[in-house]
C-alpha positions in Angstrom: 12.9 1.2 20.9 10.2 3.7 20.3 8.2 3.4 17.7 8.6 6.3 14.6 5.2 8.3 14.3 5.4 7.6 10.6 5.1 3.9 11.3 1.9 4.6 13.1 0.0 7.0 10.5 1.1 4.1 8.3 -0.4 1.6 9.7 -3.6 3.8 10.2 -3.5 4.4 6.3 -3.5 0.8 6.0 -5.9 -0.2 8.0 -8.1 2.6 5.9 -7.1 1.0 3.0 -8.2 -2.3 3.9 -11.7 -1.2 5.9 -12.4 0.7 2.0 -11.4 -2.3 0.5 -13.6 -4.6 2.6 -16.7 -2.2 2.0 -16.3 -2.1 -1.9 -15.8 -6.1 -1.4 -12.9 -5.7 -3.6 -9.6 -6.8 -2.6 -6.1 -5.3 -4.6 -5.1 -7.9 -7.2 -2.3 -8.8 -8.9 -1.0 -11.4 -11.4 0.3 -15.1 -9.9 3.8 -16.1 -10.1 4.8 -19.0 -8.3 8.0 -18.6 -8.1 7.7 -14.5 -6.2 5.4 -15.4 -3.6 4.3 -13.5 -0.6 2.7 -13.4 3.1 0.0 -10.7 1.5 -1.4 -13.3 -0.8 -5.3 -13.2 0.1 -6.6 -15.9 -1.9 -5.4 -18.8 -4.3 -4.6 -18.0 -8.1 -7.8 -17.6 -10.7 -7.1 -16.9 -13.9 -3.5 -16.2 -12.7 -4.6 -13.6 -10.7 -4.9 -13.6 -7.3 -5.8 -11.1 -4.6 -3.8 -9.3 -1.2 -4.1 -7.8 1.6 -0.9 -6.0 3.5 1.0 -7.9 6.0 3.6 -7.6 9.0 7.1 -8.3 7.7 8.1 -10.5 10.4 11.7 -10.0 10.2 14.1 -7.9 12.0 14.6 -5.4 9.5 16.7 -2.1 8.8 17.8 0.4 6.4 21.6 0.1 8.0 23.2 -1.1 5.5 22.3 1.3 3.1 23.4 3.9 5.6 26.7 1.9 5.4 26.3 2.1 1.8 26.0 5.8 1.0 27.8 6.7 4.5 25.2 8.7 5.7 22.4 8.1 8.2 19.1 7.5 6.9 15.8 9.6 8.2 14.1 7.2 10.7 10.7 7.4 9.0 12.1 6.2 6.0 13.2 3.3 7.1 9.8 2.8 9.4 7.8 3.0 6.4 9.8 0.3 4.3 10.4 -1.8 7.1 7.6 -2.9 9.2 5.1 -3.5 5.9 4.9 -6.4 3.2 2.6 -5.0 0.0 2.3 -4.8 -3.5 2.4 -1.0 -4.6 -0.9 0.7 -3.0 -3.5 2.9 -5.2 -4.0 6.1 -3.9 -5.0 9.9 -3.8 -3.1 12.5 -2.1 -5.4 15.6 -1.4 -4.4 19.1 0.3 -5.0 22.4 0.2 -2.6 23.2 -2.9 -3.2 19.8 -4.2 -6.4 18.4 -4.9 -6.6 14.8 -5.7 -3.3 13.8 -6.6 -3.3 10.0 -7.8 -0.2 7.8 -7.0 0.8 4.3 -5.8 2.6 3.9 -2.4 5.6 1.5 -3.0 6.3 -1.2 -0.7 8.3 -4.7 -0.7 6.2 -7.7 -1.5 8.2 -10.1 0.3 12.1 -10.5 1.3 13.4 -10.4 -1.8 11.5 -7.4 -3.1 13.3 -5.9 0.0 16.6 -6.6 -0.8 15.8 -5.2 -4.8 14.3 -1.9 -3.6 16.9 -0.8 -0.9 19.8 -1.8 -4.0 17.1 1.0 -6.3 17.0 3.6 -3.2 21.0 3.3 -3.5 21.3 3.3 -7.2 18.7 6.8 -7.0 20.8 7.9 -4.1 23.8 7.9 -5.7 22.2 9.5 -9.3 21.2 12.5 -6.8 24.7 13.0 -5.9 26.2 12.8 -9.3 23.4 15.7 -10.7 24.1 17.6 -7.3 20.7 17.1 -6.1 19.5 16.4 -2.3 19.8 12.9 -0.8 16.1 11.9 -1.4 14.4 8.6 -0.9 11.5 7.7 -3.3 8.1 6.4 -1.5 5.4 6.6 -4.2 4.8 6.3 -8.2 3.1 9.2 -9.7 0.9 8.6 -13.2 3.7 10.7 -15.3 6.3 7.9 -15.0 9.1 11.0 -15.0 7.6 11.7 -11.2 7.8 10.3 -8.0 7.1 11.3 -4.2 10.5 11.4 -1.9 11.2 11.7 0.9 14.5 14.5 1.6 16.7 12.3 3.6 18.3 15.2 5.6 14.7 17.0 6.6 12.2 14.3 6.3 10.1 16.3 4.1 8.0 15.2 1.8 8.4 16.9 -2.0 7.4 15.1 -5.6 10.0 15.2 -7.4 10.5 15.0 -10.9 13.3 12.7 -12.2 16.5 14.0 -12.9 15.9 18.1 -12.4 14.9 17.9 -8.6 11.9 18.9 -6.9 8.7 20.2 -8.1 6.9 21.3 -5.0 6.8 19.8 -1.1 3.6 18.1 -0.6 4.0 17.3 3.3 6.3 18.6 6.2 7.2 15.2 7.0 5.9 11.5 6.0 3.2 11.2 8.9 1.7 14.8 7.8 2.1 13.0 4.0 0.4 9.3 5.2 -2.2 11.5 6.6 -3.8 13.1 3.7 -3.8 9.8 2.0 -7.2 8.3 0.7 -7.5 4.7 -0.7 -8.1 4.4 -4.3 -8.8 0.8 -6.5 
């Protein structure tokens, strides 16, 4: 199977991610729970908190059966960037020419079972597209005003931010490996 480009500007953005992180010494952290733990766990709890670093998911993963789901086939580089990538959400700016400096936070699952909640959200945002007559669109990043997130437009592929409920804003990228691109790591 080939691989989908978006999976590779991905993993280049992560790899950025983690060379910035490395120079600032300062690794993403989040709060301990025992009981939701992870492969990207860097370092043992302190002070509940401990710190990560992205990580393979192992497993054979794939966005069919949410395809099955909505009956409908799913843009490949949606599922290449949810499926090949274990990681707490990831700080970061989104700068081009008509938008400068945009902060957001990549989402990703932290481990299996974060999987398995996030593609039952993606169908649950899915199907509240359809009922306001709105484009299939899959959300791939938070946005500081909590009434905004980036998509991706399942039919297309393109990237738009979207504000929740009334539809698209503006497109920010052509597709998500234009998108992963212009990414810059933020703490």
């Amino acid at each position: 199977m080939a691989q989908s480009p978006s999976l590779v500007e991905l993993s280049d953005f992560l790899q950025r991610c983690q060379a910035y992180w490395a120079e600032q010494n300062q690794w993403p952290e989040v709060e301990f729970d025992e009981q939701w733990p992870s492969p990207c766990q860097r370092s043992g709890a302190i002070d509940g908190i401990i710190t990560w670093q992205p990580e393979p998911n192992p497993s054979n993963v794939n966005f069919d059966n949410i395809a099955a789901a909505l009956e409908c086939q799913i843009h490949p580089d949606i599922s290449a960037f949810y499926c090949q990538w274990f990681a707490d959400s990831i700080p970061c700016t989104f700068t081009s020419a008509e938008v400068n400096k945009y902060p957001l936070e990549l989402i990703q699952a932290w481990n299996q079972d974060d999987f398995e909640r996030l593609q039952e959200n993606i169908i649950a945002h899915v199907l509240m597209q359809r009922r306001i007559k709105q484009p299939d669109t899959i959300f791939i990043a938070s946005c500081e005003d909590e009434m905004q997130i980036i998509s991706v437009v399942n039919e297309t592929g393109e990237v738009i931010l979207e504000q929740l409920g009334k539809g698209k804003i503006r497109t920010l990228a052509a597709n998500l490996p234009e998108f992963l691109s212009q990414l810059s790591p933020a703490q």
